[in-house]
Backbone bond lengths (Angstrom), bond angles and torsions (degrees), N, CA, C in turn:
res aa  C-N    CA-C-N  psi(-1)  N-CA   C-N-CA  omega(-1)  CA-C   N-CA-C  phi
1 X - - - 1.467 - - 1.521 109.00 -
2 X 1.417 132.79 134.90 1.571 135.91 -178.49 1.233 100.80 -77.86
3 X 1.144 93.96 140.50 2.025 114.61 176.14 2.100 98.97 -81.58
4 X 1.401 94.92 -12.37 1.462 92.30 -162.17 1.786 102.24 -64.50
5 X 1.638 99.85 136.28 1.677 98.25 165.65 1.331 105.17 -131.42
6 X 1.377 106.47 161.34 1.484 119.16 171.05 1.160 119.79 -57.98
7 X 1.928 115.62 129.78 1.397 92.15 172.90 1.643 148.77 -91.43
8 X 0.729 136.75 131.68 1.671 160.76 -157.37 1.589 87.23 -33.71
9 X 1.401 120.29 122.54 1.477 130.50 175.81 1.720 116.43 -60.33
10 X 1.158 116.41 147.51 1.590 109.42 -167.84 1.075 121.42 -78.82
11 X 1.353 112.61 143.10 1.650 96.19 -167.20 1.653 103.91 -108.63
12 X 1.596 131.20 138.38 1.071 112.94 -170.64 1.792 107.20 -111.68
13 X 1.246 107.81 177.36 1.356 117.58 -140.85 1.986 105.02 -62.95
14 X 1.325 128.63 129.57 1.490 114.67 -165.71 1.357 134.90 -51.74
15 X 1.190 116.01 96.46 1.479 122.44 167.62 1.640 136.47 -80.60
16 X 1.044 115.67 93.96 1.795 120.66 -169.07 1.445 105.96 -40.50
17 X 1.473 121.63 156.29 0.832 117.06 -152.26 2.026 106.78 -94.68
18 X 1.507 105.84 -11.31 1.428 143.71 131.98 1.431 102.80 -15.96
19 X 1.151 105.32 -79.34 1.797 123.56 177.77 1.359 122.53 -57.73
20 X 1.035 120.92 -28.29 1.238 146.74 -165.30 2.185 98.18 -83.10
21 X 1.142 99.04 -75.19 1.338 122.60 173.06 1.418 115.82 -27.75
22 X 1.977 104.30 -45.65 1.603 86.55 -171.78 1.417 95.78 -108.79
23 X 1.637 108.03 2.14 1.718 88.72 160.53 1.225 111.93 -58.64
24 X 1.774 122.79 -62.20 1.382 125.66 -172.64 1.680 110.20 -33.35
25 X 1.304 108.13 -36.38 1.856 105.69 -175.16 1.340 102.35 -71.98
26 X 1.195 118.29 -64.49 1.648 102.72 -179.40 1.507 127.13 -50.94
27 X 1.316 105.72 -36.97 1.601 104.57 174.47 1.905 101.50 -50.23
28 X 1.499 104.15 -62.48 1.474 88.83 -163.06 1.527 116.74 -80.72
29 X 1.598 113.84 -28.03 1.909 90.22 141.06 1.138 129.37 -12.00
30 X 1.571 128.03 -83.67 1.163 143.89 -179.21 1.640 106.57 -36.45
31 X 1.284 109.31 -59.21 1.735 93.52 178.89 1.326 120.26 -89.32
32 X 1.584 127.05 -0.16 1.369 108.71 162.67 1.915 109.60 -87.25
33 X 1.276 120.94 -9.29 1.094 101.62 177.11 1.823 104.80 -90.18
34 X 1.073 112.76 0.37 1.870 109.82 -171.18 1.606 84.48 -86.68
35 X 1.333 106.10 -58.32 1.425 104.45 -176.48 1.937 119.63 -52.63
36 X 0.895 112.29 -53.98 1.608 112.67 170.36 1.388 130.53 -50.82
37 X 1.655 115.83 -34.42 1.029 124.02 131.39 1.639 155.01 -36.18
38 X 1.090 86.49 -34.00 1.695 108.01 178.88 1.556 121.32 108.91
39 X 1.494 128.49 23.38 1.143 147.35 -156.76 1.864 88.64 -81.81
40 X 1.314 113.10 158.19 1.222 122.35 -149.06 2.288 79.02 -114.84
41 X 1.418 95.24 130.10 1.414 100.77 177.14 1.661 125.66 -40.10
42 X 1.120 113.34 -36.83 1.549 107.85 -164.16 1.749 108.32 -95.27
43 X 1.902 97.43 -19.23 1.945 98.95 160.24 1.453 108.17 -60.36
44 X 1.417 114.78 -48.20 1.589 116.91 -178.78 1.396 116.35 -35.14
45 X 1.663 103.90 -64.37 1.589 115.96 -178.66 1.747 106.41 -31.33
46 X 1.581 100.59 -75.31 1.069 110.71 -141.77 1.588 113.32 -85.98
47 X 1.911 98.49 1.31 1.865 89.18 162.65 1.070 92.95 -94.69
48 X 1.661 164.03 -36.37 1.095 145.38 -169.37 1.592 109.13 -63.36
49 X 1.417 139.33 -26.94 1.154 139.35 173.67 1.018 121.01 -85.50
50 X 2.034 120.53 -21.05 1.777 110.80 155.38 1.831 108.14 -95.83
51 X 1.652 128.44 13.80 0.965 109.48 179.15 1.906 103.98 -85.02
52 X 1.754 106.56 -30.49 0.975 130.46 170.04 1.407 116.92 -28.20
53 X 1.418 96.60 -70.06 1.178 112.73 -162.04 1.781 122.38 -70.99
54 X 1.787 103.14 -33.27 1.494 123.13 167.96 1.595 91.80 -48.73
55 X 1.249 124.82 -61.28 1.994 118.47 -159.26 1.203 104.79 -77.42
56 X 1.282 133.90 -4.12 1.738 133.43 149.71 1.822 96.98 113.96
57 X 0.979 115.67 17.50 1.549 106.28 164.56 1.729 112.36 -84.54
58 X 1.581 124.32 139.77 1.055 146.49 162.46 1.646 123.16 -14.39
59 X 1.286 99.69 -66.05 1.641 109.71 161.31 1.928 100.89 -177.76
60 X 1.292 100.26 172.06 1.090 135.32 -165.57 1.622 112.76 -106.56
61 X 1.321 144.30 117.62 1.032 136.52 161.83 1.692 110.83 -131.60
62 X 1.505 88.84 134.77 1.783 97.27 -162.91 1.550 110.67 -130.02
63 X 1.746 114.50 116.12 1.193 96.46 175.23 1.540 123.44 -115.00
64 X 1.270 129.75 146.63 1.693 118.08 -158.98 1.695 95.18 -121.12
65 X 1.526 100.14 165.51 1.243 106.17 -164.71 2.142 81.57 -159.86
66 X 1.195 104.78 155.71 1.653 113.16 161.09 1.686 120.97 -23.04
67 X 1.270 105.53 -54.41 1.324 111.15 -158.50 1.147 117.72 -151.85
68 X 1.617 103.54 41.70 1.679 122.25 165.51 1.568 105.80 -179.16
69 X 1.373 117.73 -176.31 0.853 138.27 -160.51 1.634 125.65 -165.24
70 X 1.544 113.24 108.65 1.242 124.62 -175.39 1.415 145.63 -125.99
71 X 1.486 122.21 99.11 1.594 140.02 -130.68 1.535 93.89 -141.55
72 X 1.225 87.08 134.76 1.806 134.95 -170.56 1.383 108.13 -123.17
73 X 1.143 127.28 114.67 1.783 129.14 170.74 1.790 104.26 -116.43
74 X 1.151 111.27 158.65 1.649 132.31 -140.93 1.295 83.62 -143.74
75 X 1.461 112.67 127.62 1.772 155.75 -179.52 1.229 117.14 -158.21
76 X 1.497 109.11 113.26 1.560 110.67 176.66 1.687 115.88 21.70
77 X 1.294 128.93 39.75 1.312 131.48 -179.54 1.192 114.50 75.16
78 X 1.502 115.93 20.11 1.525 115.84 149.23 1.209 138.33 -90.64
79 X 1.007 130.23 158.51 2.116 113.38 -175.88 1.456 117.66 -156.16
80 X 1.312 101.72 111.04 1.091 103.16 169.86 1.557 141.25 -98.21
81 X 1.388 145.12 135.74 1.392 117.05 -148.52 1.959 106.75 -150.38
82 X 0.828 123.57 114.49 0.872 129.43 158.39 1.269 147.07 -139.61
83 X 1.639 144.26 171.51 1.051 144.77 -131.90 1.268 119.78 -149.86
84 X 1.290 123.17 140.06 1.697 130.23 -140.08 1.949 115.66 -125.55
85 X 0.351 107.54 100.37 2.075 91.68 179.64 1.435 89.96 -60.20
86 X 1.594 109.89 158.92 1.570 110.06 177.61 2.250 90.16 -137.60
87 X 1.527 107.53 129.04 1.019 121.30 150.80 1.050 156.83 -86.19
88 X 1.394 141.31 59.64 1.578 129.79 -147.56 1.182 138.68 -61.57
89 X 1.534 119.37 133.45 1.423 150.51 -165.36 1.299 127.42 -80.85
90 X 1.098 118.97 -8.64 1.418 126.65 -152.84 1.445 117.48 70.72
91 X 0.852 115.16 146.60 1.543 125.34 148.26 1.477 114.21 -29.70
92 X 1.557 122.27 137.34 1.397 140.42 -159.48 1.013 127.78 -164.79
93 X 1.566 128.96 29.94 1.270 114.90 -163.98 1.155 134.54 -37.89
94 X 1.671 113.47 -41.85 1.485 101.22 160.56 1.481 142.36 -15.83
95 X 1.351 90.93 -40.88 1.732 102.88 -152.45 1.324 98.25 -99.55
96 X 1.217 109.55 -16.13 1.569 113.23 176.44 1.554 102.10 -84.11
97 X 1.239 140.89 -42.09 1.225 144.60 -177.46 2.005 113.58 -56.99
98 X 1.549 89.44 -39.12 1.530 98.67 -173.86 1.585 81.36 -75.23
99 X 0.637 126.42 -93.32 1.879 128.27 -174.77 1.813 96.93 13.16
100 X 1.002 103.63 -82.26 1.466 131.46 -167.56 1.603 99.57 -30.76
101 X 1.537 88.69 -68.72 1.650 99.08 171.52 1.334 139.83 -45.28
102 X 1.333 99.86 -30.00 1.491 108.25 169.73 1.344 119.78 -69.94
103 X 1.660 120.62 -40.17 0.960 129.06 -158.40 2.077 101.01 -89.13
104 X 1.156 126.16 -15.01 1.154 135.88 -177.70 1.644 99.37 -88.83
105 X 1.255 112.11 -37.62 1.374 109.35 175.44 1.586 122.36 -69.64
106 X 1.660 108.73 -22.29 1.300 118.01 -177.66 1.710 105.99 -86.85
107 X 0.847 104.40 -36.27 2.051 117.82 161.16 1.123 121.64 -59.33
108 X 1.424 138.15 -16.52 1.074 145.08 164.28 1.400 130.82 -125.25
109 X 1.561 107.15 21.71 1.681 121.35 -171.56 1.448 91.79 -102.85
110 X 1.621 130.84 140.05 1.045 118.13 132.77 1.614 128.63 -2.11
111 X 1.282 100.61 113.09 2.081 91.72 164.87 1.618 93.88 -91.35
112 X 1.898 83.29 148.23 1.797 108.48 -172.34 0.961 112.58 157.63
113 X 1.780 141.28 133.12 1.189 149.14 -132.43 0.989 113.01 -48.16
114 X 1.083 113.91 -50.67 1.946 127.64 -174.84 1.233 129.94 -81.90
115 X 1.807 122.81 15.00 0.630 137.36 140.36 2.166 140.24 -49.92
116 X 1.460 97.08 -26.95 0.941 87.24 -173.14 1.340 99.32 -99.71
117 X 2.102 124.24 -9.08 0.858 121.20 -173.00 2.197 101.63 -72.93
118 X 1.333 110.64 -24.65 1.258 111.82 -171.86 1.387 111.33 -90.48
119 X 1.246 119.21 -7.38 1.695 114.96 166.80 1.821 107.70 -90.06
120 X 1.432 113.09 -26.34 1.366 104.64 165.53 1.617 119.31 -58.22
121 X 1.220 101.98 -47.74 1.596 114.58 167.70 1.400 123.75 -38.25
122 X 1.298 112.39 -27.51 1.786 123.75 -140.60 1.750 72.54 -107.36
123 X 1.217 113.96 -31.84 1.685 104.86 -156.05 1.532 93.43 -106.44
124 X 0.955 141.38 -11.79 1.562 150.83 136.99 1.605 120.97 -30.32
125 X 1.881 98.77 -55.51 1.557 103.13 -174.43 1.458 105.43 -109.37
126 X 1.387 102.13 31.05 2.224 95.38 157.46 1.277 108.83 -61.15
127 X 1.479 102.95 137.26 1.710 118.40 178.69 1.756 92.11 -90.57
128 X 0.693 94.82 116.80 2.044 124.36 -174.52 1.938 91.14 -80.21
129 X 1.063 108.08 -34.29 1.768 124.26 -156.71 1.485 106.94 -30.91
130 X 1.084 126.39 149.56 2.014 124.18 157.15 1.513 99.13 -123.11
131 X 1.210 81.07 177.98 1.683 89.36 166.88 1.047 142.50 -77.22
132 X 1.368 165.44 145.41 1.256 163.82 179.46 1.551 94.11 -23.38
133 X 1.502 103.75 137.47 1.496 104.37 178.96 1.597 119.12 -84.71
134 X 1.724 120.68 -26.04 1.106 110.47 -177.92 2.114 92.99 -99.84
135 X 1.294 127.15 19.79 0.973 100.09 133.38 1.562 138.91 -86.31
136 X 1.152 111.04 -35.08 1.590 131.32 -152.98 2.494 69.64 -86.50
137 X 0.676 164.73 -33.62 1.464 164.18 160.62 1.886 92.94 -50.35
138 X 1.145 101.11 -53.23 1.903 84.23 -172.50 1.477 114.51 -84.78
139 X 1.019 110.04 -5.59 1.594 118.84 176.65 2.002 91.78 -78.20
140 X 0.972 102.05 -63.11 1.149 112.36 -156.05 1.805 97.86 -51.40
141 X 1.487 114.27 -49.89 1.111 124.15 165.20 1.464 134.44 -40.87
142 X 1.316 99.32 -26.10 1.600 107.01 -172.66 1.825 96.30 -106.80
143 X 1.450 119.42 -19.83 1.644 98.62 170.48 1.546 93.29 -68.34
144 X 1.464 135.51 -60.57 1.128 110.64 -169.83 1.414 141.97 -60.64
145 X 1.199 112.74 0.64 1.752 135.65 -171.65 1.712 80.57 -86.02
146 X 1.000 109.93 -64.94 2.021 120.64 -157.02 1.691 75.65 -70.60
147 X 0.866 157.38 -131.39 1.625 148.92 -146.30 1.411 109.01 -2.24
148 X 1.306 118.78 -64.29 1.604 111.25 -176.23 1.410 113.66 -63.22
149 X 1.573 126.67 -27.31 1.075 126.45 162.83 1.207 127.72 -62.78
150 X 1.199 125.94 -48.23 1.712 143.40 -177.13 2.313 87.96 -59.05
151 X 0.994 94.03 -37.51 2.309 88.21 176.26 0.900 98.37 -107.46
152 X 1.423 144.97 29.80 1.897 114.95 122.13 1.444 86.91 114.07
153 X 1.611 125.23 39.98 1.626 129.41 134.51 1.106 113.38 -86.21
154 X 1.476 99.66 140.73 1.396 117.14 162.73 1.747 115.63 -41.72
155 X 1.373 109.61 -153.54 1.572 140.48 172.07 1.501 114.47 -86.74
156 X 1.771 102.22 -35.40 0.867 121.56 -162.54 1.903 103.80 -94.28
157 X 1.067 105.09 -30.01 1.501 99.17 -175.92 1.503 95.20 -96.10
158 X 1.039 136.03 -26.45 1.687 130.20 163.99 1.055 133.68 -62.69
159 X 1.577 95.44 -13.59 2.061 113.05 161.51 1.300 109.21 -100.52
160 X 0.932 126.93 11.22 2.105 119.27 174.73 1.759 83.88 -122.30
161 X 1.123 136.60 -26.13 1.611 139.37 177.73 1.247 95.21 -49.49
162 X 1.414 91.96 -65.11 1.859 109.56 -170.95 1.732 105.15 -43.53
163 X 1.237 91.43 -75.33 1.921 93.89 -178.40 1.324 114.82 -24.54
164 X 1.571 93.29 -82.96 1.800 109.17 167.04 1.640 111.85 -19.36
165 X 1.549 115.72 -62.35 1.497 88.39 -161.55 1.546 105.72 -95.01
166 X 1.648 124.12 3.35 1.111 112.12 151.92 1.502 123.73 -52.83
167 X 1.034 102.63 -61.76 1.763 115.00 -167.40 1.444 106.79 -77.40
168 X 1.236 132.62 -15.87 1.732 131.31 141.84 1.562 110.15 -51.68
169 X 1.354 113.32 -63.86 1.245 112.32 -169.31 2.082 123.45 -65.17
170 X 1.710 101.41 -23.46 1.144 120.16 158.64 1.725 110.76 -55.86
171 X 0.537 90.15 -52.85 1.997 109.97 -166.16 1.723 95.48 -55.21
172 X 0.966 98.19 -63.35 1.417 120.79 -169.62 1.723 108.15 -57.03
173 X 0.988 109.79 -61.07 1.852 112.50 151.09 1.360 127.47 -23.04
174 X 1.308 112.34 -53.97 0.827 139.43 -117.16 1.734 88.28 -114.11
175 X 1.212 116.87 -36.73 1.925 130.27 -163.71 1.765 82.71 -89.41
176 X 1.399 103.93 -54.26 1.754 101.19 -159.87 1.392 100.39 -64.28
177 X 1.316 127.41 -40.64 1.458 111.87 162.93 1.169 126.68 -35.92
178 X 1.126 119.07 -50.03 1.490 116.33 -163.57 1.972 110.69 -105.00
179 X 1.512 91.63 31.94 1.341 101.50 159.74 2.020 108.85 75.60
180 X 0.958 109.64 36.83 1.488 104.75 -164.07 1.731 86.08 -94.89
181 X 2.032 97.06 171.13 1.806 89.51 -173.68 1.914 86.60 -81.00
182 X 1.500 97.21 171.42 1.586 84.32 174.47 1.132 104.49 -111.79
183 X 1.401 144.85 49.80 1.459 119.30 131.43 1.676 113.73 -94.93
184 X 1.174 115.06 7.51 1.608 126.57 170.03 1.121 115.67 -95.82
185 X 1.175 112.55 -38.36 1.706 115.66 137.98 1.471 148.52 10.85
186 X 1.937 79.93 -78.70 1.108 125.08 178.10 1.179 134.13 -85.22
187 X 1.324 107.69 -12.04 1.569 136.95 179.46 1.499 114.81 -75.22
188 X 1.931 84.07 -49.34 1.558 98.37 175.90 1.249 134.66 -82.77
189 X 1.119 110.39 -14.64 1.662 138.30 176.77 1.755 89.27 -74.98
190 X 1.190 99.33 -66.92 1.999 94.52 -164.85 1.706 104.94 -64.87
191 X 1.253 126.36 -31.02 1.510 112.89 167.23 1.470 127.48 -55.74
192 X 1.271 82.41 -45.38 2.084 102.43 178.42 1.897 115.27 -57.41
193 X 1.341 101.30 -42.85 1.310 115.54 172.31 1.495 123.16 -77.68
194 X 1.655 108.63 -25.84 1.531 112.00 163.73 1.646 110.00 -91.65
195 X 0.804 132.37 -34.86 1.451 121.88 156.42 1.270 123.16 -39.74
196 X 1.256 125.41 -50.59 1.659 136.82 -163.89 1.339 89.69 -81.38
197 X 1.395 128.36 -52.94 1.769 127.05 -149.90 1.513 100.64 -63.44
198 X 2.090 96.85 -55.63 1.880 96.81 178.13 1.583 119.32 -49.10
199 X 1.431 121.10 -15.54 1.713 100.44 179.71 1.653 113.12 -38.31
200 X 1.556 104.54 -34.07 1.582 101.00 -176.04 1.332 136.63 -46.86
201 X 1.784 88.75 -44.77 1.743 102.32 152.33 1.742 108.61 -35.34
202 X 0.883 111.14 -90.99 1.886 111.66 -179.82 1.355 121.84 -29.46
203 X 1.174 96.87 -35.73 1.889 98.62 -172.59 1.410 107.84 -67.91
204 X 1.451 123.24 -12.76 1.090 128.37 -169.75 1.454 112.86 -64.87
205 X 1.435 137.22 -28.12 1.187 177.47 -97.35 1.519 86.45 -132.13
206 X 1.084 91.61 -80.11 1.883 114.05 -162.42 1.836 95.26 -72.79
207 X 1.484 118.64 -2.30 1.882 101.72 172.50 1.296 112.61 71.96
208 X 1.872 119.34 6.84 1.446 121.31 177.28 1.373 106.56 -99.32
209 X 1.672 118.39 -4.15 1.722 109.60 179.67 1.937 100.71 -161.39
210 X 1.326 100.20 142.12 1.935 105.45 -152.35 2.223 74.60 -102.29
211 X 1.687 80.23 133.75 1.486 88.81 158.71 1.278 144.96 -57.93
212 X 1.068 100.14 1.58 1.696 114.86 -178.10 1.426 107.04 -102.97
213 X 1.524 140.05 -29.31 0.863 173.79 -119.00 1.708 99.65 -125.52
214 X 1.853 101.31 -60.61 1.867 104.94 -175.88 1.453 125.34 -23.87
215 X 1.499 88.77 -44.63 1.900 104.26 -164.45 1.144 119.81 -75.06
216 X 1.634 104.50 -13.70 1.918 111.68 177.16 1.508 90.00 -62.82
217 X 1.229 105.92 -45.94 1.875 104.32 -166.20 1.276 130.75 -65.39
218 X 1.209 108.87 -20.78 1.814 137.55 178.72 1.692 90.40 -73.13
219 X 1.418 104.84 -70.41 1.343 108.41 -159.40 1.610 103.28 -62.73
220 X 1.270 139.05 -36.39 0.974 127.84 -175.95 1.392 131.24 -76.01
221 X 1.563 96.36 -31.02 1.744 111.42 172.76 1.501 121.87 -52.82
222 X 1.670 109.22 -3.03 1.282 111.53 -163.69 1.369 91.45 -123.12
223 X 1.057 147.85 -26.49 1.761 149.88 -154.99 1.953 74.99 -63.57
224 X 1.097 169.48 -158.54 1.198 166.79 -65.49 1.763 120.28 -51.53
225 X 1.381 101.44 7.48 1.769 119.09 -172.17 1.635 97.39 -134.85
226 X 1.024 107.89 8.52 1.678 99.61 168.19 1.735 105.14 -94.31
227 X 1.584 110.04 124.18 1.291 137.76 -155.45 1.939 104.09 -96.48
228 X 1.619 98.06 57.67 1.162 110.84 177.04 1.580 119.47 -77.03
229 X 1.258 116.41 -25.33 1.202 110.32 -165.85 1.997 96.42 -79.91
230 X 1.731 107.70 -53.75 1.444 87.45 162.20 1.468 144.15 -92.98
231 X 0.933 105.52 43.00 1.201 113.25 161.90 2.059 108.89 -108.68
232 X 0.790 115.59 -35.01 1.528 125.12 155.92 1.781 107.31 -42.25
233 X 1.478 114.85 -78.02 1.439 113.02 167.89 1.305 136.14 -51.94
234 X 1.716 112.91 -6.41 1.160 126.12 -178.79 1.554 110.10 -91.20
235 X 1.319 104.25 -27.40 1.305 104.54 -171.29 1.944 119.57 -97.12
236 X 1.762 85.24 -25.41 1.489 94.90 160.36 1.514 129.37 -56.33
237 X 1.433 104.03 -43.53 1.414 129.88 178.47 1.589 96.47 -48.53
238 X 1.022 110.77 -60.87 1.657 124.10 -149.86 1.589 94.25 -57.34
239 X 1.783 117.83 -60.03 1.070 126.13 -171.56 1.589 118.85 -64.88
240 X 1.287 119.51 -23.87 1.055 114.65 155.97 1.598 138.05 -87.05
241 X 1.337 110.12 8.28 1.774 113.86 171.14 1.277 107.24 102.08
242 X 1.734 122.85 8.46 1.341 102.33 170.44 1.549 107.62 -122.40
243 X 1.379 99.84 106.85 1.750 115.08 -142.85 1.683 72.63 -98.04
244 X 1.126 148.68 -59.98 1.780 141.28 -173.38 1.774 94.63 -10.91
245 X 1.744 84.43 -86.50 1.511 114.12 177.16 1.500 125.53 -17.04
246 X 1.365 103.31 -65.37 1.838 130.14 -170.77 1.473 93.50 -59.80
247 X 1.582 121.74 -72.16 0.971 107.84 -176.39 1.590 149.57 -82.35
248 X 1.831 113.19 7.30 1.232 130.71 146.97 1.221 112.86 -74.35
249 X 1.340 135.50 -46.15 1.583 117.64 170.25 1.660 125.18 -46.82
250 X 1.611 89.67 -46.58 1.773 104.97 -173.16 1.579 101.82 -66.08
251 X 1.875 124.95 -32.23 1.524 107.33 174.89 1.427 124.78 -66.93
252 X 1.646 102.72 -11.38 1.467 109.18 -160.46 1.673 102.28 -106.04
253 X 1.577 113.26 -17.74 1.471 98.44 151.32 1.083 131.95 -108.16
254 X 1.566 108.74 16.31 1.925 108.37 130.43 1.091 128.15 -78.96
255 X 1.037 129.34 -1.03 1.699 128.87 179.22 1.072 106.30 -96.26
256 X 1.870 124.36 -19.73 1.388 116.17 171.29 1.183 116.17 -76.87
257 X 1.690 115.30 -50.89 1.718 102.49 177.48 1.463 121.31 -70.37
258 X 1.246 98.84 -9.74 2.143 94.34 166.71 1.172 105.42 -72.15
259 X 1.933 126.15 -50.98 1.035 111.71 178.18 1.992 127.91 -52.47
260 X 1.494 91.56 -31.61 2.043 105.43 -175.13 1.326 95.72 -57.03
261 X 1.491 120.42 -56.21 1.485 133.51 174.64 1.795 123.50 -34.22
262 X 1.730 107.10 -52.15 1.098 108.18 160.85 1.474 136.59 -59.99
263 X 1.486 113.38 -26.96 1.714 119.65 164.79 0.906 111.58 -76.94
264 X 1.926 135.14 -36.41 1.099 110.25 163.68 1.423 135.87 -41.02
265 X 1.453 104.18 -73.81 1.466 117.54 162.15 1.445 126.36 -24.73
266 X 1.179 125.31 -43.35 1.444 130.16 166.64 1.569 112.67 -58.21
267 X 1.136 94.63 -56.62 1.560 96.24 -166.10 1.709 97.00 -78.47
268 X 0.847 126.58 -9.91 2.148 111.33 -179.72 2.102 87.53 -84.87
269 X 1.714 109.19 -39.23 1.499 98.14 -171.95 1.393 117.54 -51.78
270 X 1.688 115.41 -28.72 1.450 117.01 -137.16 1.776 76.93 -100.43
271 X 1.395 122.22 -18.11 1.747 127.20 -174.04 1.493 95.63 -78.96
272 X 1.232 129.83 -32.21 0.928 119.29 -160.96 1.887 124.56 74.73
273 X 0.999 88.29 18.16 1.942 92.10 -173.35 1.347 93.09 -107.98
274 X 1.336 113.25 122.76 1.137 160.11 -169.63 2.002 120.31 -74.74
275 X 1.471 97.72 -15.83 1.193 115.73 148.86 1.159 133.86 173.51
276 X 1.467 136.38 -156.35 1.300 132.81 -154.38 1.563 108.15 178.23
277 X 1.669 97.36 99.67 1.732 97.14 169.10 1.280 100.74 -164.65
278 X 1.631 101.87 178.65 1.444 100.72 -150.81 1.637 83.90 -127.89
């Protein structure tokens, strides 16, 4: 008979179960704000499983879904687990960067009690901040002015572009602030921007804008509602195995350009212009 036995699993250094608790909160902090942000699924995973691991818990297991979030942390065969609703923020890189940072700082800090009190801190004082809204609106305004220009608008259709995707991109600020759903949003953003762009149609009248020309302005007033960033994360998701993820992002940036689609459409019916091509 072998004397040989298995050896005895490691035990790591004692953590109360106190301790334990608000590790589990910060871990899943950490991935509902990467996620709300716009953090790409498999970064989520794998800072919550080295933020885990920096505050001395066992391991980390995290499972994601559209519109929550569900994390389990590992102690000498204890587990604690709980579960998050997740709201989206827009896109932020900022906030995704500070994320990062925190968690690299907790990987390379001394371990020692007050450690976990100073990563709560760190995730306390994220600067949430954007930029000035009617700047980050004229920026936005002037890629679409330089688009209609770069396809063969005038001066003149690159200054109603401009307007248009200012005062789209104003609008649009402006709804998500105040809590609106966002594909209604989006409805209103793409009407506002097809309203403003068609003046060109009219200008035609006055010899300040050629009818052939109008539709650069239509089409461009709207390029600020194309749902590139998720559709990028949707497809990342997919390729990496988190098919939940991939494909709730990817329905929800089809529901935005159906929704962009629907303000268009409204607003060319209510113009009465009869069509639109380039």
């Amino acid at each position: 008979m072998s004397n040989f036995a298995p050896p005895s699993p490691r035990r790591l250094p004692y953590i109360s179960y106190e301790e334990q608790q608000r590790i589990t909160r910060l871990c899943v902090r950490c991935a509902l704000l990467f996620m709300q942000y716009g953090g790409e699924s498999a970064v989520v995973v794998d800072l919550t499983k080295r933020l885990g691991a920096s505050l001395g818990v066992g391991g980390v297991e995290c499972a994601l879904s559209f519109n929550a979030v569900t994390l389990t942390t590992l102690y000498n065969g204890r587990c604690i687990t709980t579960a998050r609703n997740t709201v989206h923020q827009g896109i932020n890189v900022s906030v995704l960067v500070q994320i990062q940072q925190i968690v690299m700082h907790a990987e390379t800090a001394l371990k020692n009690e007050h450690l976990i009190d100073e990563v709560e801190r760190r995730f306390d004082g994220i600067d949430r901040g954007t930029y000035p809204k009617n700047l980050m609106s004229l920026f936005v305004g002037l890629s679409c002015a330089s688009f209609a220009y770069l396809n063969g608008g005038n001066l003149t259709i690159a200054l109603i572009t401009l307007v248009a995707g200012f005062c789209a991109m104003r609008t649009r600020l402006y709804l998500s602030a105040h809590h609106f759903n966002p594909f209604v949003v989006v409805i209103i953003t793409a009407f506002v921007a097809t309203l403003l762009g068609a003046m060109a149609y009219f200008l035609d009248s006055f010899g300040w804008a050629q009818i052939d020309s109008a539709d650069i302005a239509v089409a461009s007033s709207v390029l600020l509602l194309v749902p590139s960033f998720p559709i990028i994360n949707a497809l990342s998701d997919i390729l990496k195995g988190y098919m939940n993820m991939g494909v709730g992002r990817w329905m929800f940036a089809t529901m935005l350009t159906l929704s962009a689609c629907v303000g268009i459409v409204i607003a060319l019916i209510l113009l009465r212009i009869p069509h639109w091509g380039l």
